[in-house]
C-alpha positions in Angstrom: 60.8 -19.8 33.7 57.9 -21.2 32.2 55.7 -18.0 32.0 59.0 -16.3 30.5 59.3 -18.9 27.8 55.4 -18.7 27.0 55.5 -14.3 26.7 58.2 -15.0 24.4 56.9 -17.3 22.4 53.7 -15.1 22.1 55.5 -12.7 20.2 56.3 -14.5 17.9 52.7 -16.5 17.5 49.5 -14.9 17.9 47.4 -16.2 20.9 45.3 -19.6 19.4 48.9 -20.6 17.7 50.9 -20.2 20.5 48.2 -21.6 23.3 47.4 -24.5 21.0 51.2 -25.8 20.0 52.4 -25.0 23.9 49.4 -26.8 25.2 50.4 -29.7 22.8 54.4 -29.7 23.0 54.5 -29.1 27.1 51.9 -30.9 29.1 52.1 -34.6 28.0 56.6 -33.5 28.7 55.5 -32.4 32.1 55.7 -35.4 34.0 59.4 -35.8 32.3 60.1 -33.2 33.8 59.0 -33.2 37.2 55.6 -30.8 36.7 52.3 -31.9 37.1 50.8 -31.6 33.7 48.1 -29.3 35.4 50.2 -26.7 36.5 52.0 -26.2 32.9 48.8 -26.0 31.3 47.2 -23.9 33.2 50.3 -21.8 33.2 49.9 -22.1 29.4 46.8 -20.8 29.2 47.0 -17.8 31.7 50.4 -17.0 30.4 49.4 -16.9 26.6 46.5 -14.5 27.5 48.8 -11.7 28.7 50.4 -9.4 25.4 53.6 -7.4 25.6 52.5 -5.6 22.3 49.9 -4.0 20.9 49.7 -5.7 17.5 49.9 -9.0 19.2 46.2 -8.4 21.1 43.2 -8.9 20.2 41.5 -6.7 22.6 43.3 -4.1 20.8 42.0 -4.4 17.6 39.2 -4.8 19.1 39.0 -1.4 20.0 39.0 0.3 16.9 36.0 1.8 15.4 34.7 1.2 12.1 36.5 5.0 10.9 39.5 3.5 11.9 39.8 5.7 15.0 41.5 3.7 18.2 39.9 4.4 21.9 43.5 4.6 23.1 46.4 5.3 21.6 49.3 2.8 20.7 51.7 3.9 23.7 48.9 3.7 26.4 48.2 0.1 24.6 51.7 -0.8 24.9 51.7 0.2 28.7 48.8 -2.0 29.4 50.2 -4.9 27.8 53.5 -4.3 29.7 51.4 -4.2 33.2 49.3 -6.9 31.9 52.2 -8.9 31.6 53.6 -8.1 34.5 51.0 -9.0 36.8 50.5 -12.0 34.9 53.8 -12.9 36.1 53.3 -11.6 39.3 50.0 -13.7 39.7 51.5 -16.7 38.6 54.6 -16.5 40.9 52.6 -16.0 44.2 50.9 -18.7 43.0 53.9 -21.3 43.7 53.6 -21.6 47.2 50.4 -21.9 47.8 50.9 -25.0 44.8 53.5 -26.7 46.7 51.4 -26.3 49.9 48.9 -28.0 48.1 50.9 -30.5 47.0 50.1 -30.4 43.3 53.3 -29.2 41.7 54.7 -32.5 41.3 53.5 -35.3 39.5 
C-alpha cells in the first residue's frame, strides 16, 4: 500500500519534492503505526525513484540533445516507466518476507 501511495504521490510532485516531504511526513509516524521507520524510508526512497510518466523523469529529459531531438520517443518512454514501475513494485513486494524473516518489519 505504501509503494502505491508513494507512485501516486510522484505524479503529482517531481522526485526531490515528493522524496523529501514523504521522508519527512512517514518515518518518524512509522512506529505509530507498527513499521519500522527503516522499512518506510527505504521504501520511500526506492519507490519515489521509479516514474509512471515521461515528463515526471529526469532521466528523460536527460536524454534529449541540445537540437532538441529525444533518443527514444515518448511512448517507448512511457513504457519504461510503466515496467520501471512495475518492477519497482515487484521488488519491493518480494522483499516482505524475506523482512519479516529478518525480523525488521516491526518496530
Amino acid at each position: 500500500m505504501l509503494t502505491g501511495f508513494v507512485c501516486a504521490c510522484r505524479l503529482l510532485m517531481p522526485w526531490i519534492p515528493a522524496t523529501l516531504l514523504l521522508s519527512l511526513a512517514l518515518v518518524p509516524a512509522a512506529p505509530r503505526l507498527g513499521l519500522n521507520a527503516w522499512v518506510v524510508g527505504f521504501v520511500v526512497l526506492v519507490a519515489a525513484n521509479a516514474w509512471l510518466h515521461p515528463s515526471l523523469s529526469d532521466y528523460c529529459r536527460v536524454t534529449r540533445d541540445a537540437a532538441g531531438e529525444e533518443l527514444f520517443g515518448q511512448r517507448q518512454a512511457l513504457v519504461a516507466g510503466i515496467v520501471i514501475t512495475v518492477c519497482t513494485a515487484i521488488g519491493l513486494a518480494v522483499a516482505i518476507p524475506y523482512w519479516e524473516m529478518l525480523g525488521i518489519l516491526k518496530p
